[in-house]
N, C-alpha and C positions, 0 to 999 in steps of 0.2 A: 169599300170603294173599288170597282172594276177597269181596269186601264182599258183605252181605248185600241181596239181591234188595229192591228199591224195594216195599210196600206196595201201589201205586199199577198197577193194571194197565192194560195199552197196550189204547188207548183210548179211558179216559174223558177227556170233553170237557177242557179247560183254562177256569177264569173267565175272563171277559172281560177282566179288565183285567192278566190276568199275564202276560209273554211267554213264546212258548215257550222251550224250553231245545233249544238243537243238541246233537245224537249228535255223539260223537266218531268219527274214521275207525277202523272196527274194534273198538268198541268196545260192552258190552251198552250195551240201551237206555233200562238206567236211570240209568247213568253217563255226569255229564257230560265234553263232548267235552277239558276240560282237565285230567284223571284218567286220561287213556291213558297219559301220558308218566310216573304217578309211582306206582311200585308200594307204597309204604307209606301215604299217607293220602291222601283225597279235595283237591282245593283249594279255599282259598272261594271265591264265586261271585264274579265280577267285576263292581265296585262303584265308585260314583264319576261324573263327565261322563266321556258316552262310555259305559258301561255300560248294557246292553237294561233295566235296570229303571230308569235315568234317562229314559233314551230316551221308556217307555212312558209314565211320571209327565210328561214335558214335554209329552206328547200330549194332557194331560187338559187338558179344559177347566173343568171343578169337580173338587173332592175327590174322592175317591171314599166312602160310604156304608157300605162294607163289607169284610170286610178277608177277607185268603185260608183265613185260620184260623176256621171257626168258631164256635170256643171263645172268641172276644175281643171283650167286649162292646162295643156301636158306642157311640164317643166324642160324647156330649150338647152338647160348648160345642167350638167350633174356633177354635182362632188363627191368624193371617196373619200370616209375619214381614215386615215391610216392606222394602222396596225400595231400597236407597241408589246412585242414580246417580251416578258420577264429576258428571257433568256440574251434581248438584245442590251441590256442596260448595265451598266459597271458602275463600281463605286470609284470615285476619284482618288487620284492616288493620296491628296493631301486637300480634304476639306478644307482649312484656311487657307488655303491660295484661291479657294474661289471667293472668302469674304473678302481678305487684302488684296484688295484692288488699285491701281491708283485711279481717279478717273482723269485722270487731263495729265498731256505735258508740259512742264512751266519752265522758266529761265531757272538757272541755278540760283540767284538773289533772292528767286520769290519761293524757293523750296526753301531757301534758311531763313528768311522771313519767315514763315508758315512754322519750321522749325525749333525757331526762340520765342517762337508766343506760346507753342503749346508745351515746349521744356518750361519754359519761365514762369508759366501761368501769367501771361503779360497779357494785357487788354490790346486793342488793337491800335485805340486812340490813347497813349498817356494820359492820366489827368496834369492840370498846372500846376506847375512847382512855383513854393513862395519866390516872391524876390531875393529874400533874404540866404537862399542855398550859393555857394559854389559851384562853379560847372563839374567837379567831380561829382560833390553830393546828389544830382541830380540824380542821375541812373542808381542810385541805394534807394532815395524817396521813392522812384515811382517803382522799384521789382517790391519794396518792403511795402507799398500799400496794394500790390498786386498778391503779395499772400497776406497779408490782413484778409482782403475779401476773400481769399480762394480755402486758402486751411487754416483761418481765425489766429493766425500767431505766426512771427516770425523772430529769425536773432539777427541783430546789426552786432557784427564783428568788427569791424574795422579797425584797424591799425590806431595806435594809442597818439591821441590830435590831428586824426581825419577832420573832427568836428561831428563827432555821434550824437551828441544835445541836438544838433538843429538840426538833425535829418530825422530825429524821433519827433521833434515841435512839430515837422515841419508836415511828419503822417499824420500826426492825430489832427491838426490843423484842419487835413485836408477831410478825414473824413467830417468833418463837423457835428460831433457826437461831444457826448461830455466823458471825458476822461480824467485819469489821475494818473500821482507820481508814487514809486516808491524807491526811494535813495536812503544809501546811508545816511544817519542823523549828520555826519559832520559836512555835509555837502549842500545839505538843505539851502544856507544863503546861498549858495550858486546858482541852487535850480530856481528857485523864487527868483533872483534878479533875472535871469535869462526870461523866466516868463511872464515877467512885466515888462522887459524890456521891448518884446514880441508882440505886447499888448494880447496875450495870451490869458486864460483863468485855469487852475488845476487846483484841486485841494493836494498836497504833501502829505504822503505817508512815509515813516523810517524804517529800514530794517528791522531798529530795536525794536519798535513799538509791534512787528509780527510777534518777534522773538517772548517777546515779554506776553505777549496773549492780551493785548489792549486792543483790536480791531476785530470787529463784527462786520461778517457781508451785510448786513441789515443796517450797519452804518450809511454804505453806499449802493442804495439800491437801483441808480441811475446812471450809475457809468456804466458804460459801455466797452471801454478801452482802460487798458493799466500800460503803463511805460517803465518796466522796473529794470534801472539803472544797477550798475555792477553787479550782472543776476547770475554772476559765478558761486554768488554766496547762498544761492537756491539750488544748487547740485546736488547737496544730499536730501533724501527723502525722508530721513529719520531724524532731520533736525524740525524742531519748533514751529522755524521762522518758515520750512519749506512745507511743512503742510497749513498754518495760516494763508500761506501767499495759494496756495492750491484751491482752496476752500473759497478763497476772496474771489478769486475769480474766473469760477465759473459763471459760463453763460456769455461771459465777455471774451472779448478778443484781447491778446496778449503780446506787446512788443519787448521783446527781453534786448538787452543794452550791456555791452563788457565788452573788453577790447581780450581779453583772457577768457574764453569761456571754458576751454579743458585748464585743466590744474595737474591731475593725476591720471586720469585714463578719458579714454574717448567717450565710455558709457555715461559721462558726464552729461554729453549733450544730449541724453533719451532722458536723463531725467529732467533738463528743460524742458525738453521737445512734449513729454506727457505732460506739461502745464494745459497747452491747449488744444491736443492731436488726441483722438481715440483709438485705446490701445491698438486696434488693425485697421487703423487708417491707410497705412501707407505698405499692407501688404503686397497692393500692385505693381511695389518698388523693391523685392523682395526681405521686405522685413514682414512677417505674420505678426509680431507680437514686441510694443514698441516697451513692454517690460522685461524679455527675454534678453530685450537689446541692451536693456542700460542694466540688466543684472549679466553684462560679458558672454553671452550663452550662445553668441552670431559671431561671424567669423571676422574679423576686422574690417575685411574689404568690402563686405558687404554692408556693415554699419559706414565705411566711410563713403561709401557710393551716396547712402542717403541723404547724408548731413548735406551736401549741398542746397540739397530742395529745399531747405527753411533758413536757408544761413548766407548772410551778405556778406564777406568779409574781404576787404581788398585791402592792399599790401600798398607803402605811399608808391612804388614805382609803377604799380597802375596807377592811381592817384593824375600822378601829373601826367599820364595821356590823356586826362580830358582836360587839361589848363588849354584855355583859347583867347587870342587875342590879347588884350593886356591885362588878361588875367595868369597871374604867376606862381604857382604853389611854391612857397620859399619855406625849405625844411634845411635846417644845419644838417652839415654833416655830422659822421660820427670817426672820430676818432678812433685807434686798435685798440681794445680794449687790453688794460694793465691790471697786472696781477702780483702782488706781494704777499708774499710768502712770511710770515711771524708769528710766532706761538707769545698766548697773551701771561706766560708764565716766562722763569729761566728756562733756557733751553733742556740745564740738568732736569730740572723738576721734571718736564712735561709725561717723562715715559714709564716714572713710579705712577702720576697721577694715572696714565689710562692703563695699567697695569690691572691699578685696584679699583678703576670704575667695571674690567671687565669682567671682575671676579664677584660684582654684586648678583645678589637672586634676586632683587625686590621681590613683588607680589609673583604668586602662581601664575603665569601666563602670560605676563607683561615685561618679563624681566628685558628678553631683549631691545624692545620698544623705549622701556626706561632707561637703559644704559646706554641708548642711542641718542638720548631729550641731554640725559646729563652729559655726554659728549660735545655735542652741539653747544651747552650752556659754557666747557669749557672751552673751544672754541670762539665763543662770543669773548668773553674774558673772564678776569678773576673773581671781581663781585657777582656776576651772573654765577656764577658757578657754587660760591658760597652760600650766595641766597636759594641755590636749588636744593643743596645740601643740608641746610637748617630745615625745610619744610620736610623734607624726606624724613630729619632726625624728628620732627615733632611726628608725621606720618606714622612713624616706626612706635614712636611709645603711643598714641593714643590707640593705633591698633592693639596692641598689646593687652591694654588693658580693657577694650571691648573684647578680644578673644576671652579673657579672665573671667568678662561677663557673661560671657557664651552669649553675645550680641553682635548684633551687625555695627556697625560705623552708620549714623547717620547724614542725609546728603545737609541737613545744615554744618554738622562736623568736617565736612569735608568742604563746603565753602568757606567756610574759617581758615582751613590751613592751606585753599589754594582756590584766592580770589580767581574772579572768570577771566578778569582785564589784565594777571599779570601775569597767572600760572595754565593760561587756556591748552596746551598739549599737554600738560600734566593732567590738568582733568581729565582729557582725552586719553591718556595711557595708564591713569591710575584707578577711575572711576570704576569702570566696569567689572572689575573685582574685588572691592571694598563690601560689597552690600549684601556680601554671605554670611549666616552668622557662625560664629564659630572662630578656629582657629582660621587665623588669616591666612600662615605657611607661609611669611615672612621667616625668616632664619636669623638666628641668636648673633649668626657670622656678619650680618651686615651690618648692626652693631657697630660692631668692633671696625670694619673698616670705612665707616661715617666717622668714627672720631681719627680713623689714621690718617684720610682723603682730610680733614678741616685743619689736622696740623699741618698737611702739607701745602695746603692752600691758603698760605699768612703771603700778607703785605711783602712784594721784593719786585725788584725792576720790570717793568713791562714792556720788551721788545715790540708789540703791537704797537700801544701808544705813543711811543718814540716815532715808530714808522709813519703814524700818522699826522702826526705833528710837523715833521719834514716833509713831509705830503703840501700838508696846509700854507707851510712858509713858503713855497716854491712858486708865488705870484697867483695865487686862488685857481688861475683854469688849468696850471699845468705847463710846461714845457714852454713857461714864460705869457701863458695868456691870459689877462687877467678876466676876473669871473670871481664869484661866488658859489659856496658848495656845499651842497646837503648829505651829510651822512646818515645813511641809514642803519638800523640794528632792531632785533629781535627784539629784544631785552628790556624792561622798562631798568633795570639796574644798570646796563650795561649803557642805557643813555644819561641815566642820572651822572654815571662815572665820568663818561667822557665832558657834561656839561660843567664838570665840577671844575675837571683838570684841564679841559682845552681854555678855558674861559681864563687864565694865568698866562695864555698867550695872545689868544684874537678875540674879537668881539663875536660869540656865538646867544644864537639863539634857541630855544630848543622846546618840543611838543611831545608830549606824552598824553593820553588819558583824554582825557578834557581838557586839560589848562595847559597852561606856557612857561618859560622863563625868558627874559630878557636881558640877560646874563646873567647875576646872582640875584634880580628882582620876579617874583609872581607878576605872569602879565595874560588876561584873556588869549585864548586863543585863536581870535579873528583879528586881535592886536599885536601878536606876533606875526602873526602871514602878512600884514599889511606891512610892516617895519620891515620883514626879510625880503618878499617880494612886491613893492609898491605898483610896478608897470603891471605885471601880473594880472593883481587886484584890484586897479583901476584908481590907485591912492596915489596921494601926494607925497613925495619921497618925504622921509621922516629927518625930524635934526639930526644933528649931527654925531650927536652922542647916543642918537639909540641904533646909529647906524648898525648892522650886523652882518657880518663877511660869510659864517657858516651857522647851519640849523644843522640841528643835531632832533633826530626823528624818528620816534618805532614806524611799524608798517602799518599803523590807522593813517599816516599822512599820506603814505604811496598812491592813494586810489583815486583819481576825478581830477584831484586839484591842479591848476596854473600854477608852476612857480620857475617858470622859464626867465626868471631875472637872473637865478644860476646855470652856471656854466658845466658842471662840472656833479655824479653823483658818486657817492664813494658807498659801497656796500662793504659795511664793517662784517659783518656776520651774513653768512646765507641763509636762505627761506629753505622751507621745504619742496617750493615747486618753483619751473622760470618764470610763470606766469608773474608772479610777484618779482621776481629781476623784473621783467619788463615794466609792471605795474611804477617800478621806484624809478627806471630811467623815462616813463613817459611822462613825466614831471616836469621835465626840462627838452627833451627830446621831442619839441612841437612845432605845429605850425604856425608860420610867423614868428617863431624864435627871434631875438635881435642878436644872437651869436653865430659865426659861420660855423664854428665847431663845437661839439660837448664831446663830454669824453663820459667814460666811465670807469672805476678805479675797484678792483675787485681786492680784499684780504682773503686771502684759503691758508687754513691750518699746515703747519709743516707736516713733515712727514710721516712722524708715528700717530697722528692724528688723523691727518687725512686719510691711513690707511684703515683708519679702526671705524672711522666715517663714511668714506667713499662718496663726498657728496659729488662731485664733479659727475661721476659715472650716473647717480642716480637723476642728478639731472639734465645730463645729459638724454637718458630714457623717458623721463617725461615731455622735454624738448621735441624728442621725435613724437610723442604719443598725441603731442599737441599738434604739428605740424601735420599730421595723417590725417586729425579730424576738420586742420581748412584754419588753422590759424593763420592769421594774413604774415605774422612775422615771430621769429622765437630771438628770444634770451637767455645766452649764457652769460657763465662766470667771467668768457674772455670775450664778449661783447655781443652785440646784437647781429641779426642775419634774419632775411628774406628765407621763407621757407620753400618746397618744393608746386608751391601756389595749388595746391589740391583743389581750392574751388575756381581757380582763374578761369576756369571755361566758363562760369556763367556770366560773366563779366564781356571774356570776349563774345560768349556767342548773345547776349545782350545786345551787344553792338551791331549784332547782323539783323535786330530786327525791325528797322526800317526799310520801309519800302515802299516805292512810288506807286509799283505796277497794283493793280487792284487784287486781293486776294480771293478765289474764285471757292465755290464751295467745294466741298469733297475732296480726296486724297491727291496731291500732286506727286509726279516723279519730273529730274532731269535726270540725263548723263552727261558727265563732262570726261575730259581726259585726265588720267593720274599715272604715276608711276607705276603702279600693280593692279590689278581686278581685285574692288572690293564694291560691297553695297553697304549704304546707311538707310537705316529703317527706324522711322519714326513712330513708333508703334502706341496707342491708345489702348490701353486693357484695364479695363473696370475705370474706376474716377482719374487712375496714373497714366502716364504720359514717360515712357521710356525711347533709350536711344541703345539700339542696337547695330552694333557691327558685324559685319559675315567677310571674309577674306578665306586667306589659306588658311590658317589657324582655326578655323571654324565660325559657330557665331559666339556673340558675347556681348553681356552689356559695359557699353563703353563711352561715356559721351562727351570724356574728353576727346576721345580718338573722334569721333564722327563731330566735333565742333572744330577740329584741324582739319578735318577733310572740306566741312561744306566756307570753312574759311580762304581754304584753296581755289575751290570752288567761285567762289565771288571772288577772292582777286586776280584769277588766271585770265591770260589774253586768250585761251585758244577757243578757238569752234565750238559748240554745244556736239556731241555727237546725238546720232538717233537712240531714242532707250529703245534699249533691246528687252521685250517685256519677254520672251523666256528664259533670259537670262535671272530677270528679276523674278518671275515667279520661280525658277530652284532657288535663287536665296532665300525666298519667304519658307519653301519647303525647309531648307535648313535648318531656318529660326523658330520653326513651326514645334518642337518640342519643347524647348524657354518658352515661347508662350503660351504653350498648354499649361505647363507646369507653374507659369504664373496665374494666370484665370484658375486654376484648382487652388493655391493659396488664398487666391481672394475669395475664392465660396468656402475653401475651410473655415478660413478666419472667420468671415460673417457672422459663422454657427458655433466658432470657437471650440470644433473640434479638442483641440487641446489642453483647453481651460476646463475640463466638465469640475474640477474640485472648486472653483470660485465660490463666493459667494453667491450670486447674482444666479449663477445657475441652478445654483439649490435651491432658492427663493422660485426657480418655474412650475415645480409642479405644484406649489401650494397656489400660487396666479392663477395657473390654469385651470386648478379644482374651484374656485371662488366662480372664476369666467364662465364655467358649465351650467353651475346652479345660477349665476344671472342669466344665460342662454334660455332654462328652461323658465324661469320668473318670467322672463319676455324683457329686460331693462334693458334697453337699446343703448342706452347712455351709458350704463355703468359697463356692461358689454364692452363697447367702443373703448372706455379707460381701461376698463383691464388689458386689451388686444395691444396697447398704448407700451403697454408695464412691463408685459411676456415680451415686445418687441426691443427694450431698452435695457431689461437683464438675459439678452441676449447675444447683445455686441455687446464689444468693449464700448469701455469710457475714460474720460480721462483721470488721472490722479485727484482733483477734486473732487469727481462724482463718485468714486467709490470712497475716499473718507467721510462725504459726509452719507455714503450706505454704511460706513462701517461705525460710524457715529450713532447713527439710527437704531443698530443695530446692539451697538456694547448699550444702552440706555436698558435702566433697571425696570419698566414699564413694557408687559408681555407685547411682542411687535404686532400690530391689527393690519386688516388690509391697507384701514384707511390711511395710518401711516406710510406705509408703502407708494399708497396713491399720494400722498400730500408731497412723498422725495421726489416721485417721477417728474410730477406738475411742474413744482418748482424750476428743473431744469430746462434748458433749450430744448427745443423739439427735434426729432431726429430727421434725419435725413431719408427720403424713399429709397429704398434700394433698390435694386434694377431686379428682375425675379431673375435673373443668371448672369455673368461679367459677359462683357462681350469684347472682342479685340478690332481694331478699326485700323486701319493705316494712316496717317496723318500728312505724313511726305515721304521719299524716298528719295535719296540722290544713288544713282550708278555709276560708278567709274570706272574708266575702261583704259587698261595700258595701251600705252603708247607703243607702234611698231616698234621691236626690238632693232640695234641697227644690221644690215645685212653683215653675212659672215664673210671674213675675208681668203678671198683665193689666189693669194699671192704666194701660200706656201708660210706665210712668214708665223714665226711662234706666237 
């Protein structure tokens, strides 16, 4: 094929400003020189730096005027595109000041609006609350179905006869899901009438029934929601009951219910909080690892900053700020708590007895633990103490003679000589060094001072029970008020004892175990709560001769139950934590009470006892421990107290989040006036929602500080001042290393940096080798699952999801892919991650001091 002859004959001149075009070698001389080589089409001309029409164009020193065509009319207006030298451009001094922006300035109401929905994870519209709530309970229902949807699980703390039953009814209600219960067994007729009364349906699950390994997730493979009632007893992770409940439910969402939820230490609430959080869920809040947390390994402050974010717990004197109109929360007062002082021995005796309890060895490792259980027992009284002292002496020989056998003690051996329901800290202090075999390394001496401690603790006057007694006779509520009175005790002996001997003066009633007494008659035990507390229990007071003035009660009865028909609660012996004080006086100490006052009436060991004990101090320590993690209120030995309200900012800043003005998209700031220069920064980094402060002090996370500021804020009369936004971009500079340092936690965590020993991680490279060879097979599908699998043993999960991989995993059948793929499926789907954290501003309020007053020039000092 020959192109057609150029137009242009050789010759005419070329304009000045166009280059020539080179002949190619051998070729005509209308075709350019890079058209020799291609015999199908022309090439284009070559274009670009380096190119003869660059070349020529760089030669120019002005435009040029006219163009090569002259059919193109000449261009009237000409533009310069400017020039950008490297050498003209700088880095910023702090990249995040240019993302943190605020866009708009708002009134100060609608920055802390903006501010409690994204602290609260609060929707913008409330959903409706039943009829059936309280104007307190309101504000619990809707933050508590606000993290339902946000992080699949939340804890209602509230104060012991808030009314926590119907503010759980009244979430699950609202999501309209099918849900269930899990309560202690003795509480079950409560929760059933409550949820027929509601016209409510839930199937009941018990504690026991986890404890005992009677429930399969495959029992209920429809619910959606679990509501589990006094779920302080799901704290540790190494019991039974606490990986059944873990196992159950996954996949679902989880409301945990306790007026107690610390007992012992704060890490308590991380092993809640891993019911339904993935381990580094909440590294954006600086926890990386919410197992680190509840094994103690974070700094306290740091764990207690978090709890708020899953935790509702208000104290009654918030409570009754939201009573409106003729609505009146009516709580008794409480009484100063009273304290007597009596050893349940003679006074001589007591100091031989702890003499020789402190000289026992018992077991290798346990000794001090044991002489603190048999302390406590004498404490309680003289029967408790004998009956601890007899199990000990059979303890002592049966070991004996399984050492003889160069055998271990088996655990049916050891449920024999210490049932679960009456010796339960014994098991706990004894067990775990029984199961060696061998010598036990028990010692021949403790022997000898088992049979010295049994002669010394015979039948002889009891200074306690005297005490108590004159207690009793003093008109039932005390200091002339009459009332009815529950004594509490450890001890199933120690309640037998008192039932035996009080019952020769008053009409008592008394609950141990599963059954009752009606003074010296066996009576059901939903037959005795109805005869002690009839108002209570909604029963028709009982004749006259089954009347009953005082219940005599171990700590199975302290939990859930109504029995506000008494006045008055007497703790014969102390718990190991206050929680349980609180637990025995929230019995009585309720809402709607019909008494103006209750009291509480505390016995503590004299003095060479309580020295050898020290319970006071210790619970004192847990008091605070509780109080730091957001307990709405603590219990001592000398009465109850409002704590340092650790969560009360969410409550009030709650409050701030209505709002009429319409809320505009993107980050807001105001400025208002305040006593010093400080900024709050509402900052969004990865899926958390932080509240930072910047002042003198530098920055910090702080949100109770910045929920008193933007409080100020809303109810200050003064002026809006203008924001000063370079003010506010150095505060962002300031806080600009916190939130690096937080966005690098939440891409460590992601990849779990510091988990590589897990399980889940080991399990990646055999995924990934499977993923390859389906790669190269072409299986799209199977592909895709596996991408699924590497994705999921890669973050954390919750305590559910890895028992049932480590379930998977101890199974005597070699582990297959397919297995693997059948764990993953099973579970919820994961959530996209964002492919890097990103940090946003949310709102910002400025505060700006107020002129200082002028100095004075009168000379004067």
């Amino acid at each position: 094929m020959r192109w057609r002859r150029s137009s242009t004959r050789v010759g005419i001149p070329r304009w000045r400003d166009c280059a020539p075009i080179p002949r190619g070698a051998g070729s005509a001389a209308s075709t350019p020189a890079s058209s020799a080589s291609c015999p199908s089409r022309p090439p284009a001309p070559r274009s670009g730096l380096g190119s003869p029409r660059w070349d020529a164009a760089r030669k120019r020193t002005t435009p040029p005027s006219r163009t090569c065509s002259g059919s193109t009319p000449p261009i009237a207006v000409h533009w310069t595109a400017p020039r950008i030298l490297a050498e003209q451009l700088h880095a910023p001094a702090e990249p995040l000041a240019l993302l943190l922006r605020a866009e708009a300035e708002a009134p100060a109401a609608l920055v802390a609006a903006r501010t409690a929905l994204a602290l609260l994870d609060l929707p913008a519209v409330p959903p409706d609350a039943p009829p059936w709530l309280a104007p307190h309970q309101v504000p619990a229902f809707e933050r508590l179905t606000a993290l339902l949807a946000r992080w699949r699980g939340a804890l209602l703390a509230d104060a012991v006869g808030l009314g926590k039953s119907y503010v759980a009814l009244a979430v699950a209600a609202c999501r309209a899901e099918p849900f269930a219960l899990v309560v202690p067994a003795v509480l079950v007729p409560q929760w059933r009438d409550l949820i027929q009364r509601l016209h409510l349906e839930a199937p009941i699950i018990t504690h026991e029934a986890l404890s005992m390994g009677r429930i399969s997730p495959s029992d209920y493979p429809t619910i959606r929601l679990w509501v589990v009632d006094e779920a302080h007893h799901f704290r540790n992770p190494d019991t039974r009951r606490y990986r059944a409940l873990a196992t159950l439910v996954v996949g679902a969402r989880v409301l945990l219910v306790t007026a107690t939820p610390v007992h012992n230490r704060l890490a308590d609430l991380f092993h809640l909080f891993r019911l339904f959080l993935r381990d580094h869920a909440v590294a954006g809040l600086g926890v990386p690892s919410l197992r680190r947390a509840a094994r103690g390994e974070l700094p306290a402050e740091t764990t207690a900053a978090v709890a708020p974010r899953f935790v509702v717990a208000r104290s009654r004197a918030r409570a009754r700020r939201y009573a409106a109109g003729s609505v009146h929360l009516e709580f008794p007062d409480r009484a100063p708590g009273r304290i007597i002082r009596a050893p349940a021995v003679p006074a001589g005796t007591l100091p031989e007895l702890v003499s020789r309890v402190r000289r026992l060895s018992a077991a290798v490792g346990a000794a001090p633990l044991f002489r603190l259980t048999l302390l406590r027992r004498l404490a309680s009284s003289l029967p408790a103490f004998r009956a601890t002292l007899e199990r000990y002496q059979a303890f002592l020989d049966l070991a004996r003679r399984a050492a003889e056998e160069h055998r271990a003690l088996s655990p049916r051996e050891f449920q024999r000589l210490f049932p679960r329901d009456e010796s339960r800290d014994l098991q706990l202090v004894l067990f775990p060094v029984l199961l060696a075999p061998g010598p036990t390394g028990v010692a021949q001496t403790d022997r000898e001072l088992v049979a010295e401690l049994r002669d010394l603790a015979t039948d002889a006057p009891d200074p306690k029970l005297e005490s108590l007694s004159t207690l009793l006779a003093d008109g039932g509520g005390g200091a002339g008020r009459a009332g009815k009175t529950i004594v509490f005790t450890e001890s199933r002996a120690t309640a037998r004892y008192l039932q035996r001997h009080l019952g020769r003066r008053c009409r008592v009633a008394a609950l141990w175990g599963d059954g009752g007494w009606l003074g010296a008659t066996p009576a059901p035990r939903a037959e005795v709560l109805r005869v002690f507390a009839p108002a209570a229990q909604g029963a028709p007071p009982p004749p006259t001769a089954l009347h009953a003035d005082v219940l005599v009660a171990t700590d199975l009865l302290s939990e859930g139950l109504n029995l506000q028909d008494a006045a008055r609660v007497v703790h014969y012996d102390l718990p190991w934590s206050p929680a349980r004080l609180a637990q025995r006086v929230g019995r009585i100490d309720r809402l709607g009470s019909p008494h103006a006052v209750v009291d509480a009436v505390t016995f503590l060991p004299p003095a060479p006892l309580e020295e050898a004990l020290a319970l006071e101090a210790r619970l004192a320590a847990k008091a605070q421990a509780a109080a730091l993690a957001g307990a709405a209120e603590a219990e001592t030995p000398r009465g109850g107290r409002e704590t340092a309200a650790v969560l009360d900012w969410t409550d009030r800043l709650q409050r701030l989040a209505r709002c009429e003005l319409e809320l505009p998209a993107g980050g807001v700031a105001a400025a208002v006036p305040g006593e010093c220069d400080a900024t709050v920064l509402i900052l969004r980094m990865g899926a958390a929602v932080e509240a930072l402060v910047i002042d003198d002090s530098g920055p910090r996370v702080d949100p109770d500080r910045a929920t008193v500021c933007l409080e100020r804020a809303v109810g200050g009369s003064s002026p809006v001042r203008p924001l000063d936004r370079s003010a506010l971009g150095s505060a962002i500079v300031l806080a600009a290393p916190l939130v690096r340092a937080r966005l690098a936690a939440i891409a460590e965590a992601r990849w779990r940096a510091r988990d590589r020993d897990r399980l889940g991680r080991r399990l990646i490279p055999w995924a990934l080798a499977e993923a390859y060879r389906a790669a190269r097979r072409r299986e799209a599908g199977r592909l895709a699952a596996l991408d699924g699998l590497v994705a999921r043993l890669t973050v954390g999960m919750t305590a559910g999801e890895e028992l049932l991989l480590e379930e998977l995993l101890e199974r005597r059948a070699p582990l297959t892919i397919a297995a693997l793929l059948a764990w993953h499926e099973r579970l919820p789907p994961l959530e996209e991650p964002a492919a890097a954290p990103e940090a946003e501003l949310v709102a910002a309020l400025q505060i700006v001091a107020l002129c200082p007053p002028p100095a004075r020039t009168d000379g004067a000092n």
